[in-house]
C-alpha positions in Angstrom: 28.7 17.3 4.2 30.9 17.1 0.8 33.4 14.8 2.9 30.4 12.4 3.5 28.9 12.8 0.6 32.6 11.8 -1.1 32.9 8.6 1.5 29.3 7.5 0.6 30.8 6.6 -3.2 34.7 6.1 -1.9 34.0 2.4 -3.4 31.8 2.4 -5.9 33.9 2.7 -8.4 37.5 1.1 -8.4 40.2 3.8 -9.2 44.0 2.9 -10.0 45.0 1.7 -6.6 48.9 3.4 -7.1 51.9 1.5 -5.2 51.8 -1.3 -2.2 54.4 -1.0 0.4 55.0 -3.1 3.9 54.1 -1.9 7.1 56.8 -2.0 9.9 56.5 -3.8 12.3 55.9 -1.1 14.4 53.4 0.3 12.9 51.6 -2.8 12.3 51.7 -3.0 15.8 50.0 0.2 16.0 47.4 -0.5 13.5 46.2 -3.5 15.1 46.0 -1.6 18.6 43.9 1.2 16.3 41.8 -1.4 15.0 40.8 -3.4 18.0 39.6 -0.2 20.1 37.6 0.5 17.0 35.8 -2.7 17.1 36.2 -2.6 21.0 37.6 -6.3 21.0 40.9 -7.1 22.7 44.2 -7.2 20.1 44.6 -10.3 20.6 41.8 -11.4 19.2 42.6 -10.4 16.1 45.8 -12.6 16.4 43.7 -16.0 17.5 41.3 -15.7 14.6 44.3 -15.8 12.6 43.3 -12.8 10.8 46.6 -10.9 11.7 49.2 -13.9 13.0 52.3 -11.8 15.3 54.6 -12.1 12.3 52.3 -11.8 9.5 53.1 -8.9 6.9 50.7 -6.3 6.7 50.8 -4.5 3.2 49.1 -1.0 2.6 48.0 0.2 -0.7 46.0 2.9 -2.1 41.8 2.9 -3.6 40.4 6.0 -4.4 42.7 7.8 -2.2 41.8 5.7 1.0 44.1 3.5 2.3 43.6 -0.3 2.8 45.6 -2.5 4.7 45.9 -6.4 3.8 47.2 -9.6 5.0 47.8 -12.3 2.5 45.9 -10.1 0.4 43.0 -10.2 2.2 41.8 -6.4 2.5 41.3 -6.3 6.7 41.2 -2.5 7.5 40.6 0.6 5.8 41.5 4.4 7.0 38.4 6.5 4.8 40.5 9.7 4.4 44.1 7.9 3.9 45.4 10.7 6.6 46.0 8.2 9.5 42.4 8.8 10.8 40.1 6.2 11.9 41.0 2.8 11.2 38.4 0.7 10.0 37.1 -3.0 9.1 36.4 -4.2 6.0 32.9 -7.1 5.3 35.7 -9.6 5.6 36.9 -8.5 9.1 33.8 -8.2 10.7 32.5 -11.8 8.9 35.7 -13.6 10.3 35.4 -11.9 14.2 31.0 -11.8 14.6 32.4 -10.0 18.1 33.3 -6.7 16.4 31.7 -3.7 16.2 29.0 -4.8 18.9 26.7 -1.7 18.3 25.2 -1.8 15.5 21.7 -1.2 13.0 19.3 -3.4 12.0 17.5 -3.0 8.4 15.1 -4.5 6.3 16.2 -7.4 4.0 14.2 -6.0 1.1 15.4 -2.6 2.1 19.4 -4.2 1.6 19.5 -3.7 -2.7 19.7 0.0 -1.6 22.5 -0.2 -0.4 24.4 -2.7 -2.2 23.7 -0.4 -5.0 25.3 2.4 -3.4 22.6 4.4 -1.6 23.1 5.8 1.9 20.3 4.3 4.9 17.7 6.3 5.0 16.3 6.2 9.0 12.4 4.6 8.3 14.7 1.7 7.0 16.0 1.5 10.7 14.4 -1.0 12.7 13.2 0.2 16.4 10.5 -2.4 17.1 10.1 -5.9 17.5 6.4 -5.6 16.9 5.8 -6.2 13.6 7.8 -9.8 13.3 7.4 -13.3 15.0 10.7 -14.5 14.5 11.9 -14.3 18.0 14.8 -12.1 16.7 15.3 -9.4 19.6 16.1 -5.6 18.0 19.5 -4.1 19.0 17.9 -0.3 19.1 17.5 0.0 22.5 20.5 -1.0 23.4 22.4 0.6 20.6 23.6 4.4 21.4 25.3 6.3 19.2 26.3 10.3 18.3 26.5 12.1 15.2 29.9 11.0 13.4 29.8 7.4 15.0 30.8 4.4 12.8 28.6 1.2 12.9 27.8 -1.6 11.0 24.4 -2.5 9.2 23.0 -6.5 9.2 19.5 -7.1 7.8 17.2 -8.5 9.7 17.4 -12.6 10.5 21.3 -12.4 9.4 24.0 -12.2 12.3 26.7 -11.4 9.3 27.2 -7.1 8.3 27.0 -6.2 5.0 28.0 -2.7 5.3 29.8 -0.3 8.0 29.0 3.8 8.2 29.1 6.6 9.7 25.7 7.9 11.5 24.3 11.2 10.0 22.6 12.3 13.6 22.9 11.1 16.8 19.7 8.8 18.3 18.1 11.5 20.4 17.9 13.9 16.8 16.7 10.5 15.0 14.0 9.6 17.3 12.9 13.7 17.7 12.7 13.7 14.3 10.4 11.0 13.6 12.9 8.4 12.4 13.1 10.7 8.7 16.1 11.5 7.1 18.9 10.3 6.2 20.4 8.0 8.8 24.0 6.0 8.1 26.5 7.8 5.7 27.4 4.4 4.3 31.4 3.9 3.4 32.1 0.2 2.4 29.1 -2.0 1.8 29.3 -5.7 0.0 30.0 -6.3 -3.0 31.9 -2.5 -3.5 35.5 -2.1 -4.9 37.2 -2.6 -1.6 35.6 -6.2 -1.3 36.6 -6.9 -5.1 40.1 -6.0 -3.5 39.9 -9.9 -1.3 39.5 -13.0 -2.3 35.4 -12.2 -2.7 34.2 -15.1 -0.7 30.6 -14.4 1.3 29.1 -15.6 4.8 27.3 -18.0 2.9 24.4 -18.4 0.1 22.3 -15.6 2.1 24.6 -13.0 0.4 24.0 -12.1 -3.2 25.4 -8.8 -5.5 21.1 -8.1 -5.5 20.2 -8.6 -1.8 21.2 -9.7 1.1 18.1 -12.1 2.9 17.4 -14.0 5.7 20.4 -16.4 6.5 19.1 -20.3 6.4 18.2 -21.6 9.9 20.2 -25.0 10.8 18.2 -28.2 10.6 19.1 -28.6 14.9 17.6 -25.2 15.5 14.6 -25.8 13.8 14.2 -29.5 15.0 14.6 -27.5 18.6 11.7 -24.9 17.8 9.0 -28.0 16.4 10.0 -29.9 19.7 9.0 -26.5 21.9 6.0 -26.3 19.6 4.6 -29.4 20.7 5.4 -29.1 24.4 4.0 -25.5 24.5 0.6 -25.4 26.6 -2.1 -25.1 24.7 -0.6 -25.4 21.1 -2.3 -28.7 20.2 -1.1 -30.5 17.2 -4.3 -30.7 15.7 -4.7 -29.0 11.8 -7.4 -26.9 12.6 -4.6 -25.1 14.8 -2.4 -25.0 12.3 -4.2 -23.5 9.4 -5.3 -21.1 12.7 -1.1 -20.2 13.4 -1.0 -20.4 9.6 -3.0 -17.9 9.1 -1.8 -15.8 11.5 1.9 -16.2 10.5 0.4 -14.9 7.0 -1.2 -11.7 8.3 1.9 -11.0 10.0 4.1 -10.8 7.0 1.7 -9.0 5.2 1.9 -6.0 8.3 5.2 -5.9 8.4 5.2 -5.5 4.6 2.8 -3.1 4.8 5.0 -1.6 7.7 8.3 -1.6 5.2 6.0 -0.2 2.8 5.7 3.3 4.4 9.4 4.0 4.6 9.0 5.4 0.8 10.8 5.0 -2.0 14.3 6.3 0.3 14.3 3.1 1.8 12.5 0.3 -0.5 13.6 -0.8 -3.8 11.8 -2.8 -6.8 13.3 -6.7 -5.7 12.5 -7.6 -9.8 12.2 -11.4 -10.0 14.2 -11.9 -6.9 13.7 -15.0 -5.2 14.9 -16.4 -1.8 18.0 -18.2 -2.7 16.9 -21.3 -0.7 14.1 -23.0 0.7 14.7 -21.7 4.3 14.3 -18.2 3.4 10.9 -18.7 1.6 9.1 -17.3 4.8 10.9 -14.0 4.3 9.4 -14.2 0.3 6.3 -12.3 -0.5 2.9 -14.3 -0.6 0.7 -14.5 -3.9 -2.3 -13.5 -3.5 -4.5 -15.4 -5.7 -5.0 -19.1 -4.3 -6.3 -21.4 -6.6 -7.3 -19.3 -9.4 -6.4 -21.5 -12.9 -2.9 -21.0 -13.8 -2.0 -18.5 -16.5 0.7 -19.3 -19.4 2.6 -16.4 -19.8 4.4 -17.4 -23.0 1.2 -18.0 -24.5 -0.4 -14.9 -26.6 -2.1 -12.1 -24.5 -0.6 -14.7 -21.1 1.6 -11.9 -20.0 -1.8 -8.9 -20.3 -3.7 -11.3 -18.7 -1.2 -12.1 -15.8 -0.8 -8.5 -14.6 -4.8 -8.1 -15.0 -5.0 -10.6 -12.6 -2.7 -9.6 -10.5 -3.0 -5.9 -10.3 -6.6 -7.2 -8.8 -4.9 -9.1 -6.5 -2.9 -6.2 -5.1 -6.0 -4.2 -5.0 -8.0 -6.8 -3.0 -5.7 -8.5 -0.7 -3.0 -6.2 -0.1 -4.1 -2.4 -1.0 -5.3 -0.8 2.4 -8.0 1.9 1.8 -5.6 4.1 4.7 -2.7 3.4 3.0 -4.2 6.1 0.1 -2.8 7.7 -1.5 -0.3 5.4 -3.1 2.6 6.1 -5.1 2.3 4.1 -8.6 5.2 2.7 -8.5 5.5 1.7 -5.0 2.1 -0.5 -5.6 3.4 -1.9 -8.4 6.7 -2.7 -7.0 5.4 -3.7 -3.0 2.0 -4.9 -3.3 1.8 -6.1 -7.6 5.2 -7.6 -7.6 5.0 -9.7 -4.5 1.9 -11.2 -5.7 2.8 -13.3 -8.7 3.1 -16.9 -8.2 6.6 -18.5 -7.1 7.3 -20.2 -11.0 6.1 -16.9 -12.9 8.9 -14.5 -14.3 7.1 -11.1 -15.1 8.1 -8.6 -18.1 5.8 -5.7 -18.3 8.2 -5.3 -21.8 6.7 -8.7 -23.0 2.9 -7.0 -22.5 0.8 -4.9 -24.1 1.2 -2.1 -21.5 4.7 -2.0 -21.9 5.2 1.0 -19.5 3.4 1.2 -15.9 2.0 4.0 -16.7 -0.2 2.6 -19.4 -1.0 -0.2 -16.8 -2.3 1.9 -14.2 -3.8 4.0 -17.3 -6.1 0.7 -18.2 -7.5 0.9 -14.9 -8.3 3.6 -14.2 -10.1 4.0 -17.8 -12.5 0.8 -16.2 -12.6 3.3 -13.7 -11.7 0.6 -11.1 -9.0 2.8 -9.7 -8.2 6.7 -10.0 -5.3 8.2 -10.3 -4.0 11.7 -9.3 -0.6 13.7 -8.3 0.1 14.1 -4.8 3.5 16.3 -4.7 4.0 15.8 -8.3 3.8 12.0 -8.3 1.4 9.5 -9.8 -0.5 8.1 -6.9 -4.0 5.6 -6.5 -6.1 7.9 -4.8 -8.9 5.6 -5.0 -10.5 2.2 -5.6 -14.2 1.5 -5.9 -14.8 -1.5 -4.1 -18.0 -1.7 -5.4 -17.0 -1.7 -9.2 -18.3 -5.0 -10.8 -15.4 -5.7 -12.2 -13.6 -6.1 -8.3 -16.4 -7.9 -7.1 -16.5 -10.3 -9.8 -12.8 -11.3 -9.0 -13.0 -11.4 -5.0 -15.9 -13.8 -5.8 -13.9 -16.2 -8.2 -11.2 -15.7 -5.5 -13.5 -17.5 -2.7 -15.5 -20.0 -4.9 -12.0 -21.2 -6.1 -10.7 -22.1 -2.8 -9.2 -18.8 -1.4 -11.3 -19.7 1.7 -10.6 -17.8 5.1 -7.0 -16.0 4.5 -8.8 -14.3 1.3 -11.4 -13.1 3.6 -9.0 -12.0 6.2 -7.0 -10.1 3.5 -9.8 -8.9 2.2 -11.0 -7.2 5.3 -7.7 -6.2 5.7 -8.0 -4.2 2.3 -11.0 -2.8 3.6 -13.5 -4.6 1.1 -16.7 -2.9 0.8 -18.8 -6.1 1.5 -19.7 -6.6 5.5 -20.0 -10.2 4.8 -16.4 -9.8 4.2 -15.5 -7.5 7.4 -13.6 -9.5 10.3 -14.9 -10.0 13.8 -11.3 -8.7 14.7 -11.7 -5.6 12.8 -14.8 -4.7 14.0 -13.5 -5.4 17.9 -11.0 -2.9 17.2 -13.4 0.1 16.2 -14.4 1.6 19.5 -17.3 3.9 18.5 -19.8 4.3 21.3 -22.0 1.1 22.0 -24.7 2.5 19.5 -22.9 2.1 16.6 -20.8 -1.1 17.6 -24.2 -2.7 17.7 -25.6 -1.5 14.7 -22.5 -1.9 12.6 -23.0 -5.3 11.7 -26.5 -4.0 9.6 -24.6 -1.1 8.3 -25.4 -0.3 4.4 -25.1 3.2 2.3 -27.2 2.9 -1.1 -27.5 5.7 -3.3 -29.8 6.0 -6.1 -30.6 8.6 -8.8 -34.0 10.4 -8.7 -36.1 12.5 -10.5 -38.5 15.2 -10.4 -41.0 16.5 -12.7 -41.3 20.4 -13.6 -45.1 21.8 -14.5 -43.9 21.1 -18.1 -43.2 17.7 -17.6 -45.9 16.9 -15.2 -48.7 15.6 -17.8 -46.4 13.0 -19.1 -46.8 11.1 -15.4 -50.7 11.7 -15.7 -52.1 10.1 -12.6 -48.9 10.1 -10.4 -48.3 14.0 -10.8 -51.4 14.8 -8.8 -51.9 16.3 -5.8 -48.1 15.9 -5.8 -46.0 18.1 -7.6 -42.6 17.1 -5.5 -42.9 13.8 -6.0 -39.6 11.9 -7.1 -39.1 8.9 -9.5 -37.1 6.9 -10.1 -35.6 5.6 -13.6 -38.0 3.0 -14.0 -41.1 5.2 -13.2 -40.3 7.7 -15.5 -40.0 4.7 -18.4 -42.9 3.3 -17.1 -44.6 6.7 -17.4 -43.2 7.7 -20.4 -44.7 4.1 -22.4 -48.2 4.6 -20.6 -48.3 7.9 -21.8 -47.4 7.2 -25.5 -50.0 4.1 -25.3 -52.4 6.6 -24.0 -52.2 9.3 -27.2 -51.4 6.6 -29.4 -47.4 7.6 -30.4 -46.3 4.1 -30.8 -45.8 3.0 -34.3 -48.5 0.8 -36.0 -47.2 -0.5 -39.2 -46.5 -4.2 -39.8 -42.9 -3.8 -40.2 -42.7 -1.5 -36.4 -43.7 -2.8 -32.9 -47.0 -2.5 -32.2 -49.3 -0.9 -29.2 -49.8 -3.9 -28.2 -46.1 -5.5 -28.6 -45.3 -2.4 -26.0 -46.6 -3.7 -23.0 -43.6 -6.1 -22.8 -40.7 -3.9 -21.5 -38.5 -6.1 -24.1 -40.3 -5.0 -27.2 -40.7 -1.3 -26.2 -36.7 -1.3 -26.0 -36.7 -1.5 -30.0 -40.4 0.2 -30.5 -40.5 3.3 -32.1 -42.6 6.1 -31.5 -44.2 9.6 -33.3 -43.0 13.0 -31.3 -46.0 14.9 -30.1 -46.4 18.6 -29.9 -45.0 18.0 -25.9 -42.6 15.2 -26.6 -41.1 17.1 -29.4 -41.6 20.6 -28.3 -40.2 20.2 -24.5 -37.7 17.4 -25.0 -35.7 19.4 -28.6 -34.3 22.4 -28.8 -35.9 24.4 -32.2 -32.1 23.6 -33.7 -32.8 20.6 -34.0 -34.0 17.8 -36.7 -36.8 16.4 -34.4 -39.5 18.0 -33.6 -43.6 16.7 -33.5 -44.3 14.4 -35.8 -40.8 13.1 -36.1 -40.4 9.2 -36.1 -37.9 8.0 -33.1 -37.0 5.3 -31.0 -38.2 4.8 -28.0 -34.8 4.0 -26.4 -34.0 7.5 -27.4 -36.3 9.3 -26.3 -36.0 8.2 -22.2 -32.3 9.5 -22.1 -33.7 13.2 -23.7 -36.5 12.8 -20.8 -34.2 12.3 -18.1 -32.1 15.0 -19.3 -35.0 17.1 -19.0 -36.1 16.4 -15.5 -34.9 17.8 -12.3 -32.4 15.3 -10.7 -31.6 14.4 -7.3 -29.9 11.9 -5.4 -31.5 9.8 -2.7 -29.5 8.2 -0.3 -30.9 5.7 2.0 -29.1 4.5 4.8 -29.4 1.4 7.1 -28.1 1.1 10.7 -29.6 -1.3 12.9 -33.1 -1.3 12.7 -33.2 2.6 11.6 -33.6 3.5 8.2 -32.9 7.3 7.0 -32.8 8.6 3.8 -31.1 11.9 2.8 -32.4 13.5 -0.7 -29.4 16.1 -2.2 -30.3 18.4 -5.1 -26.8 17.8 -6.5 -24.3 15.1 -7.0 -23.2 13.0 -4.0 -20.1 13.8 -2.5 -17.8 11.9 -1.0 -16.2 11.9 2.6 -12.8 13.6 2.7 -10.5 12.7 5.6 -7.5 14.2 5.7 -4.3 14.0 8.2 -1.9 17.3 8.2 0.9 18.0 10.6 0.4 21.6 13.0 4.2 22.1 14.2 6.8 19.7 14.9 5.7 16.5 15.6 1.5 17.3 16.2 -1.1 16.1 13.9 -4.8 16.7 13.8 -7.2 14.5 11.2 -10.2 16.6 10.3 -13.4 14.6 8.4 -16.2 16.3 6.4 -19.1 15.3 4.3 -21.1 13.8 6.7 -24.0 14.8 6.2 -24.5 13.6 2.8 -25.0 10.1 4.9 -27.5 10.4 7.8 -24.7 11.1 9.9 -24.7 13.9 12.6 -21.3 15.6 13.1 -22.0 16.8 16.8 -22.7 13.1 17.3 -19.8 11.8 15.0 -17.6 13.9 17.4 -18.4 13.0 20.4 -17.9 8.8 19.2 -14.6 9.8 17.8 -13.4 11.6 21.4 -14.5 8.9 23.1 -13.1 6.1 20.6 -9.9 8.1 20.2 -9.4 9.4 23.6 -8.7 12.6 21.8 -10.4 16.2 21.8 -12.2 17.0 18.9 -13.8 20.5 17.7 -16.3 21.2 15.3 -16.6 24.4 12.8 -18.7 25.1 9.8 -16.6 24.7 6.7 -15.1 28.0 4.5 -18.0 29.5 1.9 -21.2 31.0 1.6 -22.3 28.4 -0.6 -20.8 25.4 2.0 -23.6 24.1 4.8 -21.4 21.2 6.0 -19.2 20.9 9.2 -15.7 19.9 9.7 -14.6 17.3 12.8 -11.2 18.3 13.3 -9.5 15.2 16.0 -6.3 15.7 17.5 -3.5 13.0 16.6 -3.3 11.1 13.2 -6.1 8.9 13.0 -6.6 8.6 9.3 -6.4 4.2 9.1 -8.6 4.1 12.4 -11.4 6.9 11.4 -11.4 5.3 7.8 -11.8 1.4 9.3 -14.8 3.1 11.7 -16.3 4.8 8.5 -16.7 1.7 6.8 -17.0 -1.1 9.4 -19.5 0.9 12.2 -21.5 3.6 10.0 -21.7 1.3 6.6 -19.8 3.7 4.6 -19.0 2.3 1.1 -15.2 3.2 0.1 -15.5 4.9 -2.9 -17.8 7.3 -1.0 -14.5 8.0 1.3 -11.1 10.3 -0.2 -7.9 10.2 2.1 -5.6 12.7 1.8 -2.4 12.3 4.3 -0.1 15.8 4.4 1.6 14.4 7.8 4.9 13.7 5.5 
């Protein structure tokens, strides 16, 4: 481990490269033999590319105690250990011969500043799938084996050119047992390191930059040849409903696969900054803002640069934040989902706000409670948004009526927005709950409300509605209702000229600013002996609801609305929300368990029996820990956290902020 640990940094910092001497001729001969069975090309392809011509010299020198070979000082080949090991290719070697090294690994292009910077390939920045892209790029994995101790170059994704070349920490069989976690390439020469400083520091082409390596720029023949296909294909018609319809779908597909990139962690993503796609052909590998046709925003003006990141820190939260992705490390929403949202021509500088640090951005937030934040693991994390928070709606809404049109709505079903209006047909197709609650799910709602109850001290003040029915509940505007006919019944309102009158207090406005005398009840049962007011004490009546609400027994009624059935659940206590949560049970197993239920006309055996079905997993139900607890917990085998969260809300009408995640599968 120390030896790869010392390879990983061999180059990133140039040492005094000592003396140069000239190979032999002989032992060029031998080096180029070395070499080619390295790459597994012939040696004499190595002579026809004109990289080593039969009487060229070939020169060895010394960096950082490896030795480099180079022709016309051009560093070719590299031995890691300078003991006449391996013998292996530099960037420029594998540029000029695209033949070399034919096995080799496939990463992200946003995951490539890692590694320029110096940082080993962690294996979720591998790519093992062609799933998640439409670029008709085919994914050397299955193709590729390799063993522990193997070297191989590393391309990103939609550039044929290497940027680095490594040695493989594990074999594939441990990778893919493992769960594609860990560390995967022990990296030994990347561009731009000291060794490339060595050559002449030319590049493939503009693709290649010190901060990332992107998408190389497709030639104008190969994309006249794909809009030529596109018209002949069947079916494809050239019409622009159809293409706002492939558009669209072209836009939810990078949007997966950055979500997909997302979940590698901070191992195997980095914060891109202001990075932009060096030309116009790479803009479909650039991030997508979020907030189309919402007026522009002048960040050099005063208070631009707040108001910016207000607006899009909302964008992140309603077109890119996925209520399964909780929780969310801070910083990897602000640099994967907040970043990539800004429009092309804006250059962001949280230094330039008034937040100055992320953490008093997130801070705001979560202070307009829009967002809460918590430690998972001893890292600042969004464990929640409310979707429901006026604030969120407001800015969806502005979103639509200023043009944002279907991909909003798409996104924001994606996101998981609390509005059905705003759930996709496609998102509700994928839920597959019994037929019960597919058909109901469309009329799905949750609303919770606060209620009271009055005890026998309290009862005379709701005269009329108290009787014969002590359990009764009310609601806020009863018990102000109540509370004003019973002061206009004993005559407590004020009556001077410069006060609101009886009379004024029939008009809910008025009886906002009337004020009224305290009674022996009003001021005996609503303050304590302590304190100043008491009967006969002058007060306003604004004041004195808040002291009788206080007073009264509250509960919370929940009414629920599936289909054409209406429940309603009444708690004694505070609502709580449904926790889902995903843990692993030894080695690679996972079982999701869900609880709180019950709080929302939902029966767990029932619940259960959906999920098994929709799942086609087992599921078991048990009564949860504590002699105070009633509730049961679903337990379902295999990690279904995004799919039982999407049911929650899409089939049984569960708002999200009534719904906590919690995912201990890492």
């Amino acid at each position: 481990r120390v030896v790869l640990e010392a390879l990983a940094a061999m180059f990133k910092k140039c040492v005094s490269s000592g003396s140069h001497t000239q190979l032999s001729k002989s032992d060029a001969k031998k080096l180029r033999k070395a070499a080619a069975e390295t790459m597994g090309v012939d040696e004499a392809l190595l002579e026809r590319s004109g990289l080593m011509p039969p009487k060229s010299d070939v020169v060895v020198g010394k960096l950082n105690n490896a030795k480099v070979y180079c022709v016309n000082d051009q560093p070719l080949f590299f031995d890691p250990n300078g003991k006449g090991g391996r013998i292996l290719p530099t960037v420029y070697t594998l540029w000029a011969i695209p033949e070399a090294m034919p096995r080799g690994i496939v990463t992200y292009s946003e995951v490539s500043p890692k590694v320029l910077g110096g940082a080993d390939l962690m294996l979720p920045g591998f790519i093992i799938s062609d799933a998640e892209f439409d670029d008709g790029e085919k994914s050397e994995w299955a193709e590729t084996s390799f063993a522990a101790g193997d070297v191989l170059a590393l391309r990103a994704r939609g550039n044929s050119h290497a940027f680095a070349i490594g040695e493989m920490a594990v074999s594939k069989a441990e990778a893919e047992a493992c769960g594609m976690k860990g560390r995967g390439l022990k990296v030994m020469h990347h561009y731009p390191d000291a060794l490339w400083a060595m050559g002449d520091k030319s590049t493939p082409g503009e693709s290649f930059r010190p901060e990332r390596v992107f998408r190389a720029p497709r030639s104008s023949s190969s994309a006249a040849e794909d809009e030529k296909a596109a018209r002949e294909a069947p079916g494809l018609g050239a019409t622009s409903g159809d293409a706002a319809a492939t558009h669209l779908e072209k836009m939810r597909l990078s949007e997966d696969e950055d979500d997909t990139r997302s979940a590698h962690g901070d191992e195997s993503r980095t914060d891109l900054g202001d990075d932009a796609s060096p030309t116009t052909a790479v803009a479909s590998d650039a991030p997508r803002t979020c907030e189309p046709g919402l007026p522009p925003i002048d960040v050099s003006a005063p208070g631009g640069m707040d108001s910016m990141f207000e607006r899009l820190f909302m964008s992140a939260l309603a077109f890119r934040l996925k209520d399964g992705d909780l929780p969310m490390r801070c910083e990897l929403f602000y640099a994967n989902l907040l970043l990539p949202s800004r429009p092309p021509d804006v250059t962001l500088d949280l230094k330039k706000s008034a937040f100055k640090k992320q953490q008093k951005l997130f801070a705001a937030f979560e202070k307009k409670k829009l967002v809460a934040v918590k430690k998972v693991h001893g890292h600042e994390c969004v464990a929640r948004v409310d979707r429901d928070h006026p604030l969120y709606l407001e800015f969806v809404r502005a979103a639509r009526d200023a043009g944002a049109g279907t991909s909003a709505s798409a996104d924001l079903s994606d996101a998981g927005a609390t509005d059905s209006a705003t759930t996709s047909g496609e998102e509700r197709a994928g839920t597959t709950f019994d037929e019960k609650k597919n058909a109901s799910g469309s009329g799905a709602s949750v609303v919770a409300t606060n209620a009271y109850r009055a005890s026998t001290a309290y009862r005379p003040l709701f005269g009329a509605r108290a009787v014969g029915n002590k359990d009764r509940l009310y609601d806020e505007r009863e018990c102000v209702e109540a509370l004003r006919e019973y002061c206009e019944l004993h005559d407590l309102f004020v009556t001077d000229e410069d006060e609101t009158s009886a009379a004024d207090a029939e008009n809910d406005v008025n009886v906002v600013s009337a004020s009224v005398t305290l009674d022996a009840l009003l001021g005996k049962e609503l303050f304590g002996k302590k304190e100043a007011e008491g009967p006969g004490s002058r007060l306003a009546f604004r004041l004195v609801v808040p002291r009788l609400l206080k007073k009264l027994t509250k509960h919370v009624v929940v009414s629920v609305t599936r289909g054409s059935e209406t429940s309603t659940v009444v708690l004694k206590r505070a609502l709580r929300p449904i926790k889902v949560r995903v843990e692993r049970r030894g080695g690679r197993k996972h079982v999701t368990s869900v609880s709180g239920l019950e709080d929302f006309a939902v029966d767990p055996e029932a619940f259960a029996s959906a999920a098994q079905k929709s799942f086609s997993a087992a599921t078991s139900t048990a009564r949860l820990p504590g002699n105070n607890e009633t509730g049961v917990e679903i337990s379902i085998q295999g990690n279904v956290l995004r799919e039982l969260v999407r049911a929650l809300r899409a089939e049984w009408g569960i708002p999200g902020k009534y719904i906590e995640t919690e995912d201990k599968s890492k």
